[in-house]
N, CA, C and O atoms as CSV, one atom per row, in Angstrom:
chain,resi,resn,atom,element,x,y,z
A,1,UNK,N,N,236.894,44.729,-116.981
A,1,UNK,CA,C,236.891,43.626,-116.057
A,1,UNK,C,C,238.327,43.200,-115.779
A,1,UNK,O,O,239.048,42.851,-116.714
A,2,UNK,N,N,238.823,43.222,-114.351
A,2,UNK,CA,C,239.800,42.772,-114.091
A,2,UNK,C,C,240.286,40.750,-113.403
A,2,UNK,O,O,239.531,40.122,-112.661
A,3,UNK,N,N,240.999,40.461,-113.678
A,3,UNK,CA,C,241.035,39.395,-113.289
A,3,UNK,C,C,241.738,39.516,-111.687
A,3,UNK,O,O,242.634,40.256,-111.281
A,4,UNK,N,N,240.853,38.365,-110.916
A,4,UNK,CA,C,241.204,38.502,-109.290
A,4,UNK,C,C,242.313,38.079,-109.044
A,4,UNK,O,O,242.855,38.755,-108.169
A,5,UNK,N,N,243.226,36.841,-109.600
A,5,UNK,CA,C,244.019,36.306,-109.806
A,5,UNK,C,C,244.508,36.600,-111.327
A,5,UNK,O,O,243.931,36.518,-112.411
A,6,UNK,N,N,246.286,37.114,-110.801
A,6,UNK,CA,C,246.690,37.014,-111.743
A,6,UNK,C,C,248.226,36.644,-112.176
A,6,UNK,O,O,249.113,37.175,-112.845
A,7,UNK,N,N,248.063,35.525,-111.480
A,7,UNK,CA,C,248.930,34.048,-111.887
A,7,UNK,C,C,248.319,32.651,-111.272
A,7,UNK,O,O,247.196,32.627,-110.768
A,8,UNK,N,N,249.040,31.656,-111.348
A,8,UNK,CA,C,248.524,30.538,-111.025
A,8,UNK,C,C,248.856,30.527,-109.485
A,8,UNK,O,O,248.129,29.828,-108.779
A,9,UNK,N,N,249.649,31.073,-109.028
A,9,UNK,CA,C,250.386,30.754,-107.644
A,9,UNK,C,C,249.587,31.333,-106.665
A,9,UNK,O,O,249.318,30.913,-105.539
A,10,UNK,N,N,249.073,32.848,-107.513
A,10,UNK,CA,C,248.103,33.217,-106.411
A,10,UNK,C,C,246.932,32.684,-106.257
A,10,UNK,O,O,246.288,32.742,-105.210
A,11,UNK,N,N,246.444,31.926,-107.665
A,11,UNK,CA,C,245.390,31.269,-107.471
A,11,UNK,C,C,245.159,30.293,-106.779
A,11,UNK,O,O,244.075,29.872,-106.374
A,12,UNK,N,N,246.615,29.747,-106.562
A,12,UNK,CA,C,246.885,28.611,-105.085
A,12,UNK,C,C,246.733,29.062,-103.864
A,12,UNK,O,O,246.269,28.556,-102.842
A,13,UNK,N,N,247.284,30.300,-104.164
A,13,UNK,CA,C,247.193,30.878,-102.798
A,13,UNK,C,C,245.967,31.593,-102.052
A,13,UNK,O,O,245.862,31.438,-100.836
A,14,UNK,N,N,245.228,32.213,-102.612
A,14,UNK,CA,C,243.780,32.434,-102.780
A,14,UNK,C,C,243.959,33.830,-101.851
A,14,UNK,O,O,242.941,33.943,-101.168
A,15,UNK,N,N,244.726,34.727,-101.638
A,15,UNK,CA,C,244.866,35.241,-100.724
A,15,UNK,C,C,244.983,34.834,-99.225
A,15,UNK,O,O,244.327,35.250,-98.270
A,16,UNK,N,N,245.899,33.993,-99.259
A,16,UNK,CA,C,246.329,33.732,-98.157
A,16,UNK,C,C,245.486,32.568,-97.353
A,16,UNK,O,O,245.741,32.215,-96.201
A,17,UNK,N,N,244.535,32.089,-98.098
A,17,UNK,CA,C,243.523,31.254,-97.787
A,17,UNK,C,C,243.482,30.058,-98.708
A,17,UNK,O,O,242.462,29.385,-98.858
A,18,UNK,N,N,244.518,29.840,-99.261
A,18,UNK,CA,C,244.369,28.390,-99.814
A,18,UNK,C,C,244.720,27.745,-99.072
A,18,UNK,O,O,243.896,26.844,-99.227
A,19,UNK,N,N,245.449,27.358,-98.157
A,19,UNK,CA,C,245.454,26.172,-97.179
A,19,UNK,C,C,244.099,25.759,-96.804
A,19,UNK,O,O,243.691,24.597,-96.781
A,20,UNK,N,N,243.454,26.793,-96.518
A,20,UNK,CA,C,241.879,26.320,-95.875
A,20,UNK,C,C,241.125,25.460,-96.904
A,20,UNK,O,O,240.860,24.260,-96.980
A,21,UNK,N,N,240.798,26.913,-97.933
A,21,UNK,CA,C,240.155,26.496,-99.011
A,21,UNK,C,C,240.356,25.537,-99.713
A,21,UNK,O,O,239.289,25.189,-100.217
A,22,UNK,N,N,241.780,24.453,-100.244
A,22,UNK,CA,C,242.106,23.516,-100.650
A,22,UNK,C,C,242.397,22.028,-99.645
A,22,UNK,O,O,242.469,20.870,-100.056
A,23,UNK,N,N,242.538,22.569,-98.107
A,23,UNK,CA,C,241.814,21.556,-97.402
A,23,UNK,C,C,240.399,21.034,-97.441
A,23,UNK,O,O,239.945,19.892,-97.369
A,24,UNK,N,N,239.972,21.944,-97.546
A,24,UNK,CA,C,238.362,21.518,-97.360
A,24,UNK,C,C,237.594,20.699,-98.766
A,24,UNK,O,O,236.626,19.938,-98.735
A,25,UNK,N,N,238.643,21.293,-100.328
A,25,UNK,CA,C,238.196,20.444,-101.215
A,25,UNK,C,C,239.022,19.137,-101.058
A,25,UNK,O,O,238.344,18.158,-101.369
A,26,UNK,N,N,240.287,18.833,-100.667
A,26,UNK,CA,C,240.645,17.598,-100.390
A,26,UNK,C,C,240.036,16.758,-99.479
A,26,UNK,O,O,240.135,15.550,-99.698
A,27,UNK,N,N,239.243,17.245,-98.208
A,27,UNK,CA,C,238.611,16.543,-97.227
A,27,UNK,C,C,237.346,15.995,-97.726
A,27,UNK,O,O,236.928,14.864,-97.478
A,28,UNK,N,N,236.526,17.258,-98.753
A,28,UNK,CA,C,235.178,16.513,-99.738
A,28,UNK,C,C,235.367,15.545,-100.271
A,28,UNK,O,O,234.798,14.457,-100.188
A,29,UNK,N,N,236.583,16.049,-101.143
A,29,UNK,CA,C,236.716,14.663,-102.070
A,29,UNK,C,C,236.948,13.472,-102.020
A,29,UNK,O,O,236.558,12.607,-102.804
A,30,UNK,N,N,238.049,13.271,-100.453
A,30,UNK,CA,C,238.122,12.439,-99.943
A,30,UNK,C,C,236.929,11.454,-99.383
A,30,UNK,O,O,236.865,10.280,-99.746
A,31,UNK,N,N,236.059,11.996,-98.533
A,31,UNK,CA,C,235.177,11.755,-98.213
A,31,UNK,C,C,234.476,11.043,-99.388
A,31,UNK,O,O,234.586,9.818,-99.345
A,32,UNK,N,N,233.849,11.494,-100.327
A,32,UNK,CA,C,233.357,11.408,-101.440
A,32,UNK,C,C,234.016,9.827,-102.209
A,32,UNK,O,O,233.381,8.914,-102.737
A,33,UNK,N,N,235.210,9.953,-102.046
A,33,UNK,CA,C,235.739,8.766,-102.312
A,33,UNK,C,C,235.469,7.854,-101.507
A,33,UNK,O,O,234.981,6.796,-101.906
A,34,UNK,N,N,235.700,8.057,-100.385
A,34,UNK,CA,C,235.585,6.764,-99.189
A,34,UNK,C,C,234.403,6.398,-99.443
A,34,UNK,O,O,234.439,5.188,-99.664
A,35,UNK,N,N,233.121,6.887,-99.552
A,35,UNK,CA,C,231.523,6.887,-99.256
A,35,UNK,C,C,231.003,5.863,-100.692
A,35,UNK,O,O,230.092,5.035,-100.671
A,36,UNK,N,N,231.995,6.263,-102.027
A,36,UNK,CA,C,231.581,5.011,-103.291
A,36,UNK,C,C,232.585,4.001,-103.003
A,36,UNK,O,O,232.241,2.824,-103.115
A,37,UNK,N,N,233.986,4.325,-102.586
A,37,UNK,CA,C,234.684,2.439,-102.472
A,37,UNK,C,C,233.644,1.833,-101.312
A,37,UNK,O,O,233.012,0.812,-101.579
A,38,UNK,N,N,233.460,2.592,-99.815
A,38,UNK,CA,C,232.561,1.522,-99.285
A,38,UNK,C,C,231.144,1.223,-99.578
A,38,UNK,O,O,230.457,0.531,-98.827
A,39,UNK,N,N,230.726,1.728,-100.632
A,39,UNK,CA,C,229.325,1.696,-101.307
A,39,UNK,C,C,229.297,0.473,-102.163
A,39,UNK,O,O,228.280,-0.214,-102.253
A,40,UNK,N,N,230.269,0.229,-102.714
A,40,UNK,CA,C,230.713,-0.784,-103.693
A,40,UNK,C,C,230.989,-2.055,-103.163
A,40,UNK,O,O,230.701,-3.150,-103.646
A,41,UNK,N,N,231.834,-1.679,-101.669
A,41,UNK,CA,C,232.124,-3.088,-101.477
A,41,UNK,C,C,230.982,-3.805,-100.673
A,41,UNK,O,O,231.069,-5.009,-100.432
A,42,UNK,N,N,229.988,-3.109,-100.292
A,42,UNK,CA,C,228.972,-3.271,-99.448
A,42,UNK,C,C,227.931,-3.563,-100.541
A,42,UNK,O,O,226.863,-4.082,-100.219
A,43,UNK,N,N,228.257,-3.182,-102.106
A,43,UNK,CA,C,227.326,-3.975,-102.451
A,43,UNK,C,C,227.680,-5.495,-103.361
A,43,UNK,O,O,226.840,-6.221,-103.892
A,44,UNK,N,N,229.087,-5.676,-103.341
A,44,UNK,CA,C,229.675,-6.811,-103.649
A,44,UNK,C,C,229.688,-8.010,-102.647
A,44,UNK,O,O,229.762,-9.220,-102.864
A,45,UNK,N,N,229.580,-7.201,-101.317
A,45,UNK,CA,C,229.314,-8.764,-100.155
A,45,UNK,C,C,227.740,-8.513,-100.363
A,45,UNK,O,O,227.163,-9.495,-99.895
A,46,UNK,N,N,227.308,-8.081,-100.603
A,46,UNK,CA,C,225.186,-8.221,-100.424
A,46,UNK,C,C,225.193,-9.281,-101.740
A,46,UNK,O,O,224.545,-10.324,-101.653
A,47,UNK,N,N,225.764,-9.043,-102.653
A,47,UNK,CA,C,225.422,-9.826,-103.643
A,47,UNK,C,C,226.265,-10.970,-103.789
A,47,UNK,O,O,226.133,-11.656,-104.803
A,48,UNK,N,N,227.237,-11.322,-102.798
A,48,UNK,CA,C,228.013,-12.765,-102.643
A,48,UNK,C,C,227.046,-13.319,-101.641
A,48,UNK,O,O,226.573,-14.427,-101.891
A,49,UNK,N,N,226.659,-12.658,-100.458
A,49,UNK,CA,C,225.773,-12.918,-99.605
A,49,UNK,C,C,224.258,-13.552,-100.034
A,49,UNK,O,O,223.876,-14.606,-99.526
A,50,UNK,N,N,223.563,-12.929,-100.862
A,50,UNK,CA,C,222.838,-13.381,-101.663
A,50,UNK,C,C,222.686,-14.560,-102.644
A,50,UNK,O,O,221.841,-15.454,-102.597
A,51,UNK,N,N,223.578,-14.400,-103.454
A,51,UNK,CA,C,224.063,-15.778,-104.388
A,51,UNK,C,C,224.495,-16.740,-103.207
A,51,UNK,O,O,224.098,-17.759,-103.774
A,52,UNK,N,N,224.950,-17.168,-102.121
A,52,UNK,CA,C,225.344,-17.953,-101.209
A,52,UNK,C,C,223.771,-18.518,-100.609
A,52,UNK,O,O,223.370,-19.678,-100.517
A,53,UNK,N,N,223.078,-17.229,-100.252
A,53,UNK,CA,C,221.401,-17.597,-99.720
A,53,UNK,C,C,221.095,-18.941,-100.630
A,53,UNK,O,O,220.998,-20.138,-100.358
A,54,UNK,N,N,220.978,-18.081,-101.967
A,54,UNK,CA,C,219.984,-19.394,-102.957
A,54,UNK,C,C,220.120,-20.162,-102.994
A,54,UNK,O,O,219.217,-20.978,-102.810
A,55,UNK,N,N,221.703,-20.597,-103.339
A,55,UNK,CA,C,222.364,-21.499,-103.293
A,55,UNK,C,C,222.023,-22.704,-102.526
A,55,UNK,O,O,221.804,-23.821,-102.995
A,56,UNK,N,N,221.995,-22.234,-100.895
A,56,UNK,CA,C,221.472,-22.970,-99.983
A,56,UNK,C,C,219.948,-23.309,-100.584
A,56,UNK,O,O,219.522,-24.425,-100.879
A,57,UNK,N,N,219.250,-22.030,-100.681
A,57,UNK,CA,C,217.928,-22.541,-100.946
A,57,UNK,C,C,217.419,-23.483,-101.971
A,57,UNK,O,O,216.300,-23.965,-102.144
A,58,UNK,N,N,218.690,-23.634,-102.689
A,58,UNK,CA,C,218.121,-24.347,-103.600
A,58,UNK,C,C,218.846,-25.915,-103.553
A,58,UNK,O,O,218.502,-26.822,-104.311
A,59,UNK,N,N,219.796,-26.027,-102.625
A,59,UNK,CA,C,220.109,-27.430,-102.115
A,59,UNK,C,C,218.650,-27.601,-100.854
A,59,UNK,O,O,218.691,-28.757,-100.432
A,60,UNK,N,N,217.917,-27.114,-100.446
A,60,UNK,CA,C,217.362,-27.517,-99.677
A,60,UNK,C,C,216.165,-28.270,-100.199
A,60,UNK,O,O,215.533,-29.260,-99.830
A,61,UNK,N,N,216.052,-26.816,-101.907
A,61,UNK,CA,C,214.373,-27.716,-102.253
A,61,UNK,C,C,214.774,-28.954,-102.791
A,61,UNK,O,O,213.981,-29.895,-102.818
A,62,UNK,N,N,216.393,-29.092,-103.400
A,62,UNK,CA,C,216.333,-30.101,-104.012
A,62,UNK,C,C,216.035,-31.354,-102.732
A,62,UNK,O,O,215.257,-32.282,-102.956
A,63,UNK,N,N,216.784,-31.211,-101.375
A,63,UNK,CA,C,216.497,-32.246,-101.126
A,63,UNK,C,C,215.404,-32.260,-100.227
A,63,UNK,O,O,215.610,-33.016,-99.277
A,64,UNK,N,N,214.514,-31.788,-100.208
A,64,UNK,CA,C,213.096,-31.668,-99.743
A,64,UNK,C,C,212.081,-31.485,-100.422
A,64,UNK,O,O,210.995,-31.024,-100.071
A,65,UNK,N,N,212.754,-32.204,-102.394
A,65,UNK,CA,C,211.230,-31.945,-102.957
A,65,UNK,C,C,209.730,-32.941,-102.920
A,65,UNK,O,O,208.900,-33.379,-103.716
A,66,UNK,N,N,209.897,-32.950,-102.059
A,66,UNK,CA,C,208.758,-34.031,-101.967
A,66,UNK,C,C,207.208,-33.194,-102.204
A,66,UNK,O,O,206.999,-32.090,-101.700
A,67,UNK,N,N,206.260,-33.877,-102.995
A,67,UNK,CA,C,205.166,-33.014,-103.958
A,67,UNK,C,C,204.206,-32.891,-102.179
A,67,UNK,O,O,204.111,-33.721,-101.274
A,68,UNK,N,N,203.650,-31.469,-102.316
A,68,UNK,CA,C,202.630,-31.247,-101.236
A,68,UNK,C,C,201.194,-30.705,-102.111
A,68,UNK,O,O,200.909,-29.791,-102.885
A,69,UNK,N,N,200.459,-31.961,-101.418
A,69,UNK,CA,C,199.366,-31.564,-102.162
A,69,UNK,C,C,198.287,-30.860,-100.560
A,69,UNK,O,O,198.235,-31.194,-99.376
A,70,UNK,N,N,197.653,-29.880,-101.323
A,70,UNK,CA,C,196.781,-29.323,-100.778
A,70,UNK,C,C,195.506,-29.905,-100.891
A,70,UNK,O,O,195.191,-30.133,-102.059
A,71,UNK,N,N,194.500,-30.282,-99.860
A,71,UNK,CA,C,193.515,-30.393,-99.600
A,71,UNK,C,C,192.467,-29.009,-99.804
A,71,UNK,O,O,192.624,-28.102,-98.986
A,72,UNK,N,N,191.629,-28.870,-100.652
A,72,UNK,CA,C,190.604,-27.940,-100.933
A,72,UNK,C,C,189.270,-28.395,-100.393
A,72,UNK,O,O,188.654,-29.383,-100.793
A,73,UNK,N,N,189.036,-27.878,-99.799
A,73,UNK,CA,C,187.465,-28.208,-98.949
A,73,UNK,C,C,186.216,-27.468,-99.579
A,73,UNK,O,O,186.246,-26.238,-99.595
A,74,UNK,N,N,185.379,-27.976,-99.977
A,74,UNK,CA,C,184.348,-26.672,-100.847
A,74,UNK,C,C,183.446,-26.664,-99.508
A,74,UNK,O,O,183.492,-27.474,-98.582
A,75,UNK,N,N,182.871,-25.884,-99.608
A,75,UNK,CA,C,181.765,-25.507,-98.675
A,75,UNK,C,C,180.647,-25.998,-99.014
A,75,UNK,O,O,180.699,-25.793,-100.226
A,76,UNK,N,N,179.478,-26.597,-98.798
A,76,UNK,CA,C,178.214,-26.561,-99.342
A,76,UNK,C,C,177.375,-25.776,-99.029
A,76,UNK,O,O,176.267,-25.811,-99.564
């Protein structure tokens, strides 16, 4: 068994095709990166967004707790 590469430089070089080939893993990875920082920050405003909701909702029950009673009607 021979090795295809045999130094590191050619292994950069890939036959003449590492520019491609090491663009295309920098463009994945990149990508890949962009896709979890904006994953993250999209889920850090949902959950400021959220905690802000209750917040409200819960100044509202306070000042609208007034007791509601339901009327139950039986049938005869």
């Amino acid at each position: 068994m021979q090795p295809y590469f045999y130094s590191v430089s050619e292994f950069f070089a890939m036959g003449k095709h590492g520019v491609f080939v090491w663009s295309c893993w920098a463009i994945t990875i990149g990508v890949m990166l962009a896709f979890i920082i904006y994953s993250r920050r999209q889920r850090h405003s949902l959950i400021k967004q959220l905690t802000i909701q209750q917040a409200r909702q819960a100044q509202r029950t306070t000042k609208t707790s007034k007791p509601v009673t339901s009327v139950i009607r039986q049938s005869e």
